[in-house]
N, C-alpha and C positions, 0 to 999 in steps of 0.2 A: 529237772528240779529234784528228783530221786526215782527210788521204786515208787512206785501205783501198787493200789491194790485194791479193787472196789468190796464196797460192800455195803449191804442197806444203802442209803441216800446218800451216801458219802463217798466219793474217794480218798483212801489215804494216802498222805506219801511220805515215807521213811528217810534215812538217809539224806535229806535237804541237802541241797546245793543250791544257794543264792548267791547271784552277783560274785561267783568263784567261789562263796567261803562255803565248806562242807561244815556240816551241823548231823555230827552222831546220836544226840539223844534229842528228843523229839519229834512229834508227828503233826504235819498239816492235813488241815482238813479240806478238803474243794467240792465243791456241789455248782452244777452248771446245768440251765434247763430254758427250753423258750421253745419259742416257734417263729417265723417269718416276719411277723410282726412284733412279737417280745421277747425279751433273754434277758435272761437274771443267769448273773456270775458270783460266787460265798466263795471266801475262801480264808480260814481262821485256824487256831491252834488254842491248845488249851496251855495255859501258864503253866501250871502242874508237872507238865511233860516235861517242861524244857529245864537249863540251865537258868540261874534268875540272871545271869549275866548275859546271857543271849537273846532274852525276850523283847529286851526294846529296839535291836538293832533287829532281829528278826521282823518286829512291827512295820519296823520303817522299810525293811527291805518289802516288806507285803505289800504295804502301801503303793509302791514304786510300780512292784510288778502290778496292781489291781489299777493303777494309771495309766499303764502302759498297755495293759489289755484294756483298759476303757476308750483307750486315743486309737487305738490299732481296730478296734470296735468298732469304733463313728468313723475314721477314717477309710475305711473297708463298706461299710454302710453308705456313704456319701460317694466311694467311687465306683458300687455299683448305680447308683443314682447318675452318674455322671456319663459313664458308659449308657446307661439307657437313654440320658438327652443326647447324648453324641450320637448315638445309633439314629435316636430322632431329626437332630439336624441330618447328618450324613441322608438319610432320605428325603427330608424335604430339598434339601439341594439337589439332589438327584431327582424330583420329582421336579424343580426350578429348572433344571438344564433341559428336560421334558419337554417341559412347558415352552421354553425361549427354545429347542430346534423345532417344535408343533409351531410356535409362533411367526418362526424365517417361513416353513414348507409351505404354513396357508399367505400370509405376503406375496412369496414369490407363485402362489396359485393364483391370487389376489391379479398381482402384475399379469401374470398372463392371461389371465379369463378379461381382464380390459383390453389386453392389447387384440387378442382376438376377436372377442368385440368393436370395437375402431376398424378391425381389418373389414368383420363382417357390415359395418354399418358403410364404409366407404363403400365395399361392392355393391351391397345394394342399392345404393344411390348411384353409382355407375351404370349397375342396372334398370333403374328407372329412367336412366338418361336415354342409355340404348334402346330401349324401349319405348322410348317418347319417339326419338330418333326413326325408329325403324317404322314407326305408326306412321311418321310422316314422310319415309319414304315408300313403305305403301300406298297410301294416301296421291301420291304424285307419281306412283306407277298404275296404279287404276286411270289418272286422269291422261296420262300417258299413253296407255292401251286404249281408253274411250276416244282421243284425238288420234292415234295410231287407227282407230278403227273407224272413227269417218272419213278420214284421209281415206281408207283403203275404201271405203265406202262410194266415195266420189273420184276415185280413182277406175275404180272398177264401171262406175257411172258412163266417166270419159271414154275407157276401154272398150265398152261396148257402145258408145257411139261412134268410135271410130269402125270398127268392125262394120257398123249398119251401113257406114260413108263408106265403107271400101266393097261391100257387098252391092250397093246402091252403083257404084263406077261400073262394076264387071257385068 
């Protein structure tokens, strides 16, 4: 725009160049101040200074530029806004895709703690089978020894009355 030159609350600026056209006699004035939440932008000339034939077209160039820093302002303002909802979605989608492979891992944890289960519940009832099973082939080998055992009982009976019959001959 020209030289700067601060001073008190003001910057000046000599030598003007707007919009291409250089402006030798007179000074603008800019004052710019805020903070994160406010800013205030001045920027004026005193008529006095200048040419009276350059004051209005100087006006309207100010005007331009005070439009153009005002749209480049909110524009700048609105696309850090924007970058911070983007940075927001960008994590909740990434906290989404989280969430949906947490959601496959416990399913297919899901699937397998049943199918395991079924496996366990079928053995055990295979094993209550074999075990009914085995109770009643216990069961029928007890009575099998106890007949096994008066057989031998009356076997041994006969045995020795043959023994008596044949000691009784000699």
């Amino acid at each position: 725009m020209g030289k700067n030159r601060s001073g008190g609350d003001y910057t000046s600026i000599t030598e003007v160049v707007l919009n291409g056209t250089s402006y030798t006699k007179g000074t603008l004035y800019v004052k710019a101040e805020g903070n994160d939440q406010k800013a205030t932008a001045w920027i004026g000339l005193k008529d006095a200074e200048w040419n009276e034939s350059d004051v209005n077209a100087v006006l309207k160039e100010l005007e331009k530029v005070a439009y153009r820093f005002g749209v480049k302002y909110y524009r700048d303002k609105i696309q850090v806004q924007i970058d911070e909802a983007q940075r927001a979605l960008d994590a909740t989608e990434k906290q989404q895709q989280r969430l949906v492979g947490q959601n496959k891992d416990l399913a297919l944890r899901l699937n397998n703690n049943d199918q395991e289960r079924l496996a366990l519940e079928k053995s055990l009832e295979n094993n209550k089978l074999e075990n009914a099973a085995l109770k009643v082939r216990l069961e029928n080998n007890k009575k099998s020894q106890d007949s096994v055992a008066q057989a031998s009982t009356r076997i041994k009976e006969v045995l020795n009355s043959h023994k008596e019959r044949q000691r009784k001959v000699n």
